[in-house]
C-alpha positions as CSV (number, residue, x, y, z in Angstrom):
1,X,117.7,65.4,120.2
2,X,114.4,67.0,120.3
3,X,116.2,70.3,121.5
4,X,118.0,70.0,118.4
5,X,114.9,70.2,116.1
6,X,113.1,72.4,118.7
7,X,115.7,75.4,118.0
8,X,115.7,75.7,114.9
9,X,111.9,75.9,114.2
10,X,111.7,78.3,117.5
11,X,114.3,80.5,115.7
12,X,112.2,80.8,112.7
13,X,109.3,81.6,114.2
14,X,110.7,84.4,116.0
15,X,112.6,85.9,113.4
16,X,109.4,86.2,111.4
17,X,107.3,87.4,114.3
18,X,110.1,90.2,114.9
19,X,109.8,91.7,111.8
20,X,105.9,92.1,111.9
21,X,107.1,94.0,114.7
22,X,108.8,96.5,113.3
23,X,105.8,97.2,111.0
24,X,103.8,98.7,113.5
25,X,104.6,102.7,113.9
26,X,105.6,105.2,116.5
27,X,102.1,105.8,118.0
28,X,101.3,102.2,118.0
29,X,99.4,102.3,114.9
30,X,100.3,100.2,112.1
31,X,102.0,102.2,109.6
32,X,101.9,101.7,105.9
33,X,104.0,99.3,104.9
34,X,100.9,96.7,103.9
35,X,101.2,97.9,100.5
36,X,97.7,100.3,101.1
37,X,99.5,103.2,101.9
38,X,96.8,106.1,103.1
39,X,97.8,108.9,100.8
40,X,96.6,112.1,99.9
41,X,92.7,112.0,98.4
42,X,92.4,114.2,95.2
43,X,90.2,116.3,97.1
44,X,93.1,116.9,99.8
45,X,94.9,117.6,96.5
46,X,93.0,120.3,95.0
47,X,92.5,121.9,98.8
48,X,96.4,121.9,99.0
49,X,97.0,122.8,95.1
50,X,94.6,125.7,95.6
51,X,96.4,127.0,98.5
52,X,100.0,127.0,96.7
53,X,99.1,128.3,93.7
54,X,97.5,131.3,95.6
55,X,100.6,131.9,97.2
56,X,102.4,130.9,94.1
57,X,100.3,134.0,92.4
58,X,101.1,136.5,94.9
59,X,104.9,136.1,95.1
60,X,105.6,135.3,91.0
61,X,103.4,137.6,90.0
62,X,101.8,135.0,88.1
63,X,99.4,135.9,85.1
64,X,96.0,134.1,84.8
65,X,97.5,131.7,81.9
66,X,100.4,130.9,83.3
67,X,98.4,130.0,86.4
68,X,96.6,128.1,84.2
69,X,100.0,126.0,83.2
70,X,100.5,125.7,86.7
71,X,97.7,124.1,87.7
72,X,97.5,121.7,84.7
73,X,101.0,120.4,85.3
74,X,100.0,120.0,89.0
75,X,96.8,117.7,87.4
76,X,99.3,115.6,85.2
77,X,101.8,115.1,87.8
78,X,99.0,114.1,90.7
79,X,97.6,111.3,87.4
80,X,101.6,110.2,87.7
81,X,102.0,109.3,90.4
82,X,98.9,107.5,91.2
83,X,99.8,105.4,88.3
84,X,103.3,104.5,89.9
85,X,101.6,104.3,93.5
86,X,99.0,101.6,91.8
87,X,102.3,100.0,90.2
88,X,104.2,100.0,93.2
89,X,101.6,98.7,95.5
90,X,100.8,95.7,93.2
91,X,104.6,94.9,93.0
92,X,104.5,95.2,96.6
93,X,101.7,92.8,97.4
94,X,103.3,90.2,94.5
95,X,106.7,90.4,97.1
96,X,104.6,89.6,100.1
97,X,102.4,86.7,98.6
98,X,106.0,85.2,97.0
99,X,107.5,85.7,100.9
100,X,104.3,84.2,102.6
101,X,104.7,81.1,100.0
102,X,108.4,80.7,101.0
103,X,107.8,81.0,104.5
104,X,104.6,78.1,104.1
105,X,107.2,75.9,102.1
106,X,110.1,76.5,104.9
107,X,107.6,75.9,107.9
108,X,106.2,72.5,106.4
109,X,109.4,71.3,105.2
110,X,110.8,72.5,109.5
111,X,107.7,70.4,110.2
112,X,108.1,67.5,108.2
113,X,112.0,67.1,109.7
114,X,110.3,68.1,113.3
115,X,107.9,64.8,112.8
116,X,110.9,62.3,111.3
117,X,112.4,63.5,114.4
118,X,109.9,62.6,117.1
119,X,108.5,59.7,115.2
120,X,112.3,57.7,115.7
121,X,111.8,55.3,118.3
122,X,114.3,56.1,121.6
């Protein structure tokens, strides 16, 4: 009987363990799937905007304005997507906090039958 209620609770806590395991990288480093992704820092930004447009320059011929253009569509499209990165990591961290509560609920109610179960007397 106890094998019964054993399995079931061993199953759960596998299958959650498992996928914390596929969070973790190639190189053995945690990759970013927390919801804090590492991205690119606006100074890595302007290092690599500053090296495209360059080449941007020398290949389209580009004149001084529209490098200008350029540059300031780069700068609204870098303020995009940090607002949608912000946006997605906060919907991201709102699925993980609802998961963790439904995993709390489905581990104490697995408890609760566990104890009913090894409270009977034999």
């Amino acid at each position: 009987m106890k094998i019964k209620t054993a399995m079931p609770v061993i199953l759960i806590v596998l299958i959650f363990s498992a996928t914390s395991a596929f969070a973790w990288g190639h190189n053995g480093k945690r990759s970013n799937c927390d919801g804090r992704g590492n991205g690119m820092n606006y100074e890595q930004f302007e290092d690599r905007m500053e090296n495209r447009l360059e080449r941007m320059t020398v290949i389209l011929d580009l004149t001084d304005d529209q490098k200008k253009q350029m540059e300031d569509l780069a700068e609204n499209h870098w303020k995009e997507r940090q607002e949608l990165r912000k946006k997605m990591q906060a919907s991201v961290m709102k699925c993980e906090s609802t998961a963790r509560t439904k995993h709390l609920m489905l581990m104490s109610s697995a408890q609760k039958h566990a104890n009913r179960q090894t409270s009977r007397p034999i």
